[in-house]
C-alpha positions in Angstrom: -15.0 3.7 36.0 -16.2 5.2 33.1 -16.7 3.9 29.5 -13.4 5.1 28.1 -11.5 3.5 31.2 -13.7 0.0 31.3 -12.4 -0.2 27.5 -8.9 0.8 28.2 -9.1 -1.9 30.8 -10.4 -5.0 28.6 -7.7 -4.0 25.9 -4.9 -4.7 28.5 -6.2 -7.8 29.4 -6.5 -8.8 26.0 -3.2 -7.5 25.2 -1.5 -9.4 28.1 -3.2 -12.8 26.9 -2.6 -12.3 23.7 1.4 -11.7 24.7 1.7 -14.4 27.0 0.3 -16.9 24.6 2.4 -15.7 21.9 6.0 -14.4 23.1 8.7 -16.8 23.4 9.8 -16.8 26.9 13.4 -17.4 25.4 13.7 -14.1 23.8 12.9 -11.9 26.7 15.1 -10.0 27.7 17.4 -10.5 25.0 17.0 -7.9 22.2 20.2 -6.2 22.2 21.9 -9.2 22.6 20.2 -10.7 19.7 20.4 -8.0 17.6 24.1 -7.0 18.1 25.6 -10.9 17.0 23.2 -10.4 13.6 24.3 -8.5 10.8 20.8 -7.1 10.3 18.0 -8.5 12.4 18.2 -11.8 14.1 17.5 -15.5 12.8 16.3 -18.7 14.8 12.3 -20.0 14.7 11.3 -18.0 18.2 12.6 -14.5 16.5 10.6 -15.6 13.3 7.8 -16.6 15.4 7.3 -14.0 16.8 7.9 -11.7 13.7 4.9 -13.4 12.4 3.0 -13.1 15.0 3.3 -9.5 15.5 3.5 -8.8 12.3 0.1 -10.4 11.7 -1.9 -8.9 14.2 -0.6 -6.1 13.0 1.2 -4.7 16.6 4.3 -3.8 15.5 2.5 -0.8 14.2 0.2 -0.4 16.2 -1.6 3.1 15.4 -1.0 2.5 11.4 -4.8 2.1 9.8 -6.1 -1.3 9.7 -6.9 -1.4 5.6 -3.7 -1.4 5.6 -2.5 -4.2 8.2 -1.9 -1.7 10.8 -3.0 -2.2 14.6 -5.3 0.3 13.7 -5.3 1.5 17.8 -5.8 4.4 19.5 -2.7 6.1 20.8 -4.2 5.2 24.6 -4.4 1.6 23.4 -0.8 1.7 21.9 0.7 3.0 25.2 -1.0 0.1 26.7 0.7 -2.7 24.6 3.9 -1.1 24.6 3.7 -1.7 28.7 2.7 -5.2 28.4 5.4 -5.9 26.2 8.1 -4.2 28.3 6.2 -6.2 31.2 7.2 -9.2 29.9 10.4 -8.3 28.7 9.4 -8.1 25.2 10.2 -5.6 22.2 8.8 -4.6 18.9 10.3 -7.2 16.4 8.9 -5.0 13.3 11.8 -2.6 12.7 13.6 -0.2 10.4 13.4 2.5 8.4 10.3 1.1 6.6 8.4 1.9 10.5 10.2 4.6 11.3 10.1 6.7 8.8 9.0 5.4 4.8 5.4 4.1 6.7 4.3 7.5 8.0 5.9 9.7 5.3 3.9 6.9 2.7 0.4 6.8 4.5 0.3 11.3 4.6 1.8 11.5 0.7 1.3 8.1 -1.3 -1.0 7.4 -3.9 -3.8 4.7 -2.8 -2.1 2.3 -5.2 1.7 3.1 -3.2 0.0 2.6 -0.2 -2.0 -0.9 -0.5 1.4 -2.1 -2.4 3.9 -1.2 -0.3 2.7 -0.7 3.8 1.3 -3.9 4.2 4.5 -5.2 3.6 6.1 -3.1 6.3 3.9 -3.9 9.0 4.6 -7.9 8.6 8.4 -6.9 8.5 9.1 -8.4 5.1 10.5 -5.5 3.2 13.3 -3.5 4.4 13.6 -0.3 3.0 17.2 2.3 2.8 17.3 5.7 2.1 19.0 7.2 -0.8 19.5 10.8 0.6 23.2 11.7 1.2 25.6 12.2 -1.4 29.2 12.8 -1.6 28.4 17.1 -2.4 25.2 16.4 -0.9 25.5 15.9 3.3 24.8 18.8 5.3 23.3 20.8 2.3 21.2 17.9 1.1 19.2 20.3 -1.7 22.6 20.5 -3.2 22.1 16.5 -4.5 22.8 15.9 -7.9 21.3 12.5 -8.5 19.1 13.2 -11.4 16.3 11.3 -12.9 15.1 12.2 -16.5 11.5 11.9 -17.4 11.8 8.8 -20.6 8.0 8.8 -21.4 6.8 5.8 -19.5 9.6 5.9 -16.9 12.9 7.9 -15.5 16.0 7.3 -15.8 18.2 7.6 -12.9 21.7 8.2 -12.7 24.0 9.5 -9.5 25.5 8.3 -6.7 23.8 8.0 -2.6 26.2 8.1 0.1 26.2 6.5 4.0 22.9 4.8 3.0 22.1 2.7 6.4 21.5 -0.8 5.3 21.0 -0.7 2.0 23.6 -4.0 1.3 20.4 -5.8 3.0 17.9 -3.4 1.5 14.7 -4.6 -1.0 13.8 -0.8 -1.6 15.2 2.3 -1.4 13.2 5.7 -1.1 15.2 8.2 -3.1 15.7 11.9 -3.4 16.4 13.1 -7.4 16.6 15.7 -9.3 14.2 15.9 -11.8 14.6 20.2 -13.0 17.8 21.8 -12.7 16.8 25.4 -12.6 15.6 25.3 -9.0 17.5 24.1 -5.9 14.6 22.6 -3.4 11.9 23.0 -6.1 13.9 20.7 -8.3 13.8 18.0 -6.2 11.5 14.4 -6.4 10.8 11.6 -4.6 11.0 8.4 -6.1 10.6 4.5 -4.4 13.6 2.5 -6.5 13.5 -1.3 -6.2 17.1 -2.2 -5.0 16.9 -4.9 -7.7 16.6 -3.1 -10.5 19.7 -3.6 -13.3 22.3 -0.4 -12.5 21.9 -1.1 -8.9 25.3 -1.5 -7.2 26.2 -1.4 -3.2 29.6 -0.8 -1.7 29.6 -1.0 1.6 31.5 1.0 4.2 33.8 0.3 7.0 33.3 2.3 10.0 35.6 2.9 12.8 33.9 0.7 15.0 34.7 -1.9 12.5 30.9 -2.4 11.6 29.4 -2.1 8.7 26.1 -0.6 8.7 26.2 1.8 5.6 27.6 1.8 2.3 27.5 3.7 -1.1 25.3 3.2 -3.7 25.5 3.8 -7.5 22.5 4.3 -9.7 23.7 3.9 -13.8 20.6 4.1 -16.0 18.1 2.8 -13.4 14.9 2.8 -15.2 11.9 3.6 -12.5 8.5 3.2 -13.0 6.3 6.8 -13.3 4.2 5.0 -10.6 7.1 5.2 -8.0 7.0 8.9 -7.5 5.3 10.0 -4.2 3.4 13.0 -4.5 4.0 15.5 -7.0 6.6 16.0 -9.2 8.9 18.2 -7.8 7.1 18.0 -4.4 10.2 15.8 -3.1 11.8 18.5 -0.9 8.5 18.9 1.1 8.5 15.0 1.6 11.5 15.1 2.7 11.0 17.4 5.4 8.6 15.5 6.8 10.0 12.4 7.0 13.4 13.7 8.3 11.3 14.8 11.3 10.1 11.1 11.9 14.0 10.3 11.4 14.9 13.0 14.0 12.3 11.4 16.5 13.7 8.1 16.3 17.4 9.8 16.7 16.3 11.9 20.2 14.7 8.6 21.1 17.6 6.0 20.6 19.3 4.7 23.2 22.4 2.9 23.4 22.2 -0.9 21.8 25.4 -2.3 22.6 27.9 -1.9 25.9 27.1 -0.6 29.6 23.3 -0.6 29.0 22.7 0.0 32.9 21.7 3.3 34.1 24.9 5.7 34.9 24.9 5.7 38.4 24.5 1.8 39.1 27.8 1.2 37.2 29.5 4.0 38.5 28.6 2.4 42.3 30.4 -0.8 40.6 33.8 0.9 39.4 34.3 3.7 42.0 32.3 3.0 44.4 30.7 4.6 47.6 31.6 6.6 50.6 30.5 6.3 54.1 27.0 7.4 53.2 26.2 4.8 50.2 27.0 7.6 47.6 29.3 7.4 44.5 32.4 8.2 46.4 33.6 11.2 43.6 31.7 14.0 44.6 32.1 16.0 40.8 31.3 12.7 39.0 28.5 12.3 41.4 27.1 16.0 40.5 27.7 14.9 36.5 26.1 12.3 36.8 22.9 13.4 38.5 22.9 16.4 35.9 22.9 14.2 32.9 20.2 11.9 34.4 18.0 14.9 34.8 18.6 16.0 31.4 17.9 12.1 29.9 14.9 12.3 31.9 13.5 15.4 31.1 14.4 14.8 27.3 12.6 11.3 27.5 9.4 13.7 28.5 9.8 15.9 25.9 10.2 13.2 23.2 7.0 11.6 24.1 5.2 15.4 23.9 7.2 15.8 20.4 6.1 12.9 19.1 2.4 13.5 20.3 1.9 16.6 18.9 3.7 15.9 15.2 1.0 13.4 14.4 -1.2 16.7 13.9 1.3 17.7 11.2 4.9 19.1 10.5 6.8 20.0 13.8 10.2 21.9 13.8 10.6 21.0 16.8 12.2 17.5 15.9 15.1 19.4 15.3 15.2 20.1 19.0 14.9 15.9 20.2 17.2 15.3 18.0 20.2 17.7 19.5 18.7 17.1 22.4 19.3 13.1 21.9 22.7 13.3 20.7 24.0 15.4 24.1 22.4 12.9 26.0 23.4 9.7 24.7 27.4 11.2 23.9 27.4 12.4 27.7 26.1 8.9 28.3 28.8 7.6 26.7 31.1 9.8 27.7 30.3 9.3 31.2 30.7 5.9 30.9 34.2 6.0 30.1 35.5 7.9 32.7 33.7 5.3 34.8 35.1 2.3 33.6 38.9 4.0 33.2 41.6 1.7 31.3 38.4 -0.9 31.5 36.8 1.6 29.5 39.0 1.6 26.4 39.4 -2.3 25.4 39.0 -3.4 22.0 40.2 -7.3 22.4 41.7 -9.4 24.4 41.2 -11.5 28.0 41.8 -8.4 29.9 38.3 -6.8 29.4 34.9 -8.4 29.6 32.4 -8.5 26.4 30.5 -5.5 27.5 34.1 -3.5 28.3 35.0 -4.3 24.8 31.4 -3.2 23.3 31.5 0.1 25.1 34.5 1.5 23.5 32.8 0.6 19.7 29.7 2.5 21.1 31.3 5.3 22.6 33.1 6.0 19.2 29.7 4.5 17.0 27.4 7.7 19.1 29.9 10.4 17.9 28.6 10.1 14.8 24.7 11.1 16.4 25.6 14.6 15.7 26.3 14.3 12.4 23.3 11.5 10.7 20.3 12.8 9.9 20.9 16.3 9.8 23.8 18.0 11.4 24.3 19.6 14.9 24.6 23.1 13.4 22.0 22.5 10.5 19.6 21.7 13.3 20.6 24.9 14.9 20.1 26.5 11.9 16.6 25.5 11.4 15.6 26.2 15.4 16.6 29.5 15.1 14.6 30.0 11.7 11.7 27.9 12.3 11.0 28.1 16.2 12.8 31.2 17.2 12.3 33.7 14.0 15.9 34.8 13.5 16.5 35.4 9.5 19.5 35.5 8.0 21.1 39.4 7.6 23.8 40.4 5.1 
């Protein structure tokens, strides 16, 4: 064993202690279960527990720098914890967009001061963050936002409106794209951090079809925002933005399905149709389906992890990929999963259907919308043809 692999090896066993001694036994297992009867992120003193524990050591983000709060771990050591925790039947209780995609957008572009104010914060899970892209002329074309903020000396003044913001009824912070010059498109865009408290504030939430209500509108009258909440350079904002819709488009290609049939494809399809005389899923075409879209899940999985890899070295187009990639596979999913379960597929209430019958139809319709969020299905196309393939536009 060599020096590298005699280290790797002490970290796991000082990960699995540390896990064992600290994980509540009666969470495991239980995330989605948890998560779906909360309106945001779960209560009780074990979730808090072991919030504060993670957040403390500073696992639940694991490769951020320690000055910060971070894990400060190698990516080899990350890997490591994240199999522990799955041994155990854990999961990451330090969540949102604040992780996923504020955190490594703040620690490549923020001023020290941003930084030291706002990650450690983050990594203990006591600040959630929204973001304030979207706007009702602003959704595919996103450069096309009107939100403006007008330089007033010692701060700006920001007035517009932000549309399907995710969370942002719960939200402490919002991270906001405004325009701050007029006679450019994408070079008249900023980047500003807006504290959700701040008089002018207002939140409407929206109800989906599901019947959920994870987003909402937000109104911004005469917000005044400190000149210390703009990241980067004035102006810079569209080139921050870029970057941390590719973290956003990770975490899209990466989701998986949080409510419903959360067994793999085939095992529920043995349930409903069941098996011929050879122990196969007795449909033949659904069995072919089925083994196509588990190859494609699989592969994408792969792909993800070699994505996400190679973007910590910098901006990667190919996000754009994962995240059309992600939303095939988790609609076929989904899709798949209805035919399945037939009439059992499509309850909504009622005696008739079991809880996870019932949850599949709101997921089934919730994951159309993958296509859309974060960039559409054609604007992705748009950019993998420019950006990876070379294709310009021609009149």
């Amino acid at each position: 064993m060599n020096v590298q692999d005699s280290q790797l090896s002490a970290f796991r066993a000082e990960a699995r202690e540390w896990l064992d001694r600290n994980f509540p036994k009666s969470l495991a297992g239980r995330r989605e279960e948890l998560m779906d009867a909360a309106p945001l992120y779960p209560e009780g003193e074990d979730w808090a527990a072991w919030k504060t524990a993670m957040g403390g050591k500073g696992w639940g983000t694991p490769t951020w720098p320690a000055e910060y709060g971070g894990g400060g771990l190698s990516k080899a050591e990350a890997r490591i914890l994240n199999d522990e925790i799955e041994r155990i039947g854990g999961f990451n209780p330090i969540m949102g967009m604040g992780v996923n995609m504020l955190g490594p957008t703040l620690l490549e572009y923020g001023s020290e001061e941003q930084k030291t104010r706002h990650i450690p914060p983050v990594v203990t899970g006591d600040i959630r963050w929204c973001q304030g892209y979207s706007e009702p002329g602003a959704g595919s074309d996103l450069a096309s936002l009107k939100t403006k903020a007008e330089d007033k000396g010692d701060h700006y003044l920001v007035n517009g409106q932000k549309i399907w913001t995710s969370g942002s009824m719960y939200a402490d912070w919002c991270f906001c794209l405004v325009r701050t010059n007029n006679d450019h498109k994408h070079e008249g865009i900023s980047f500003l951090l807006i504290d959700m408290k701040t008089p002018g504030v207002e939140v409407r939430p929206i109800t989906l079809i599901s019947g959920k209500q994870t987003f909402a509108e937000v109104f911004f009258t005469d917000v005044k925002v400190p000149k210390g909440n703009l990241v980067g350079e004035l102006r810079q904002g569209w080139t921050i933005a870029k970057r941390l819709m590719q973290h956003e488009r990770n975490g899209i290609g990466a989701r998986k399905a949080s409510q419903g049939e959360l067994r793999p494809v085939h095992e529920v399809a043995i349930e409903y149709i069941g098996t011929d005389d050879q122990g196969r899923i007795a449909d033949a075409d659904l069995r072919a389906r089925i083994a196509r879209h588990q190859m494609w899940e699989r592969a994408q999985r792969l792909t993800v992890e070699r994505v996400v890899a190679e973007s910590k070295q910098g901006p990667s187009e190919a996000t754009s990929v994962m995240k059309n990639a992600g939303s095939v596979s988790i609609q076929t999913r989904e899709e798949l999963l209805m035919e399945i379960m037939g009439t059992q597929g499509i309850g909504w209430d009622g005696d008739d259907y079991t809880q996870v019958e019932k949850e599949q139809a709101r997921q089934m319709l919730q994951n159309k919308a993958n296509s859309i969020y974060g960039g559409t299905y054609e604007i992705q196309n748009n950019i993998i043809s420019k950006r990876i393939l070379g294709m310009l536009d021609h009149q």
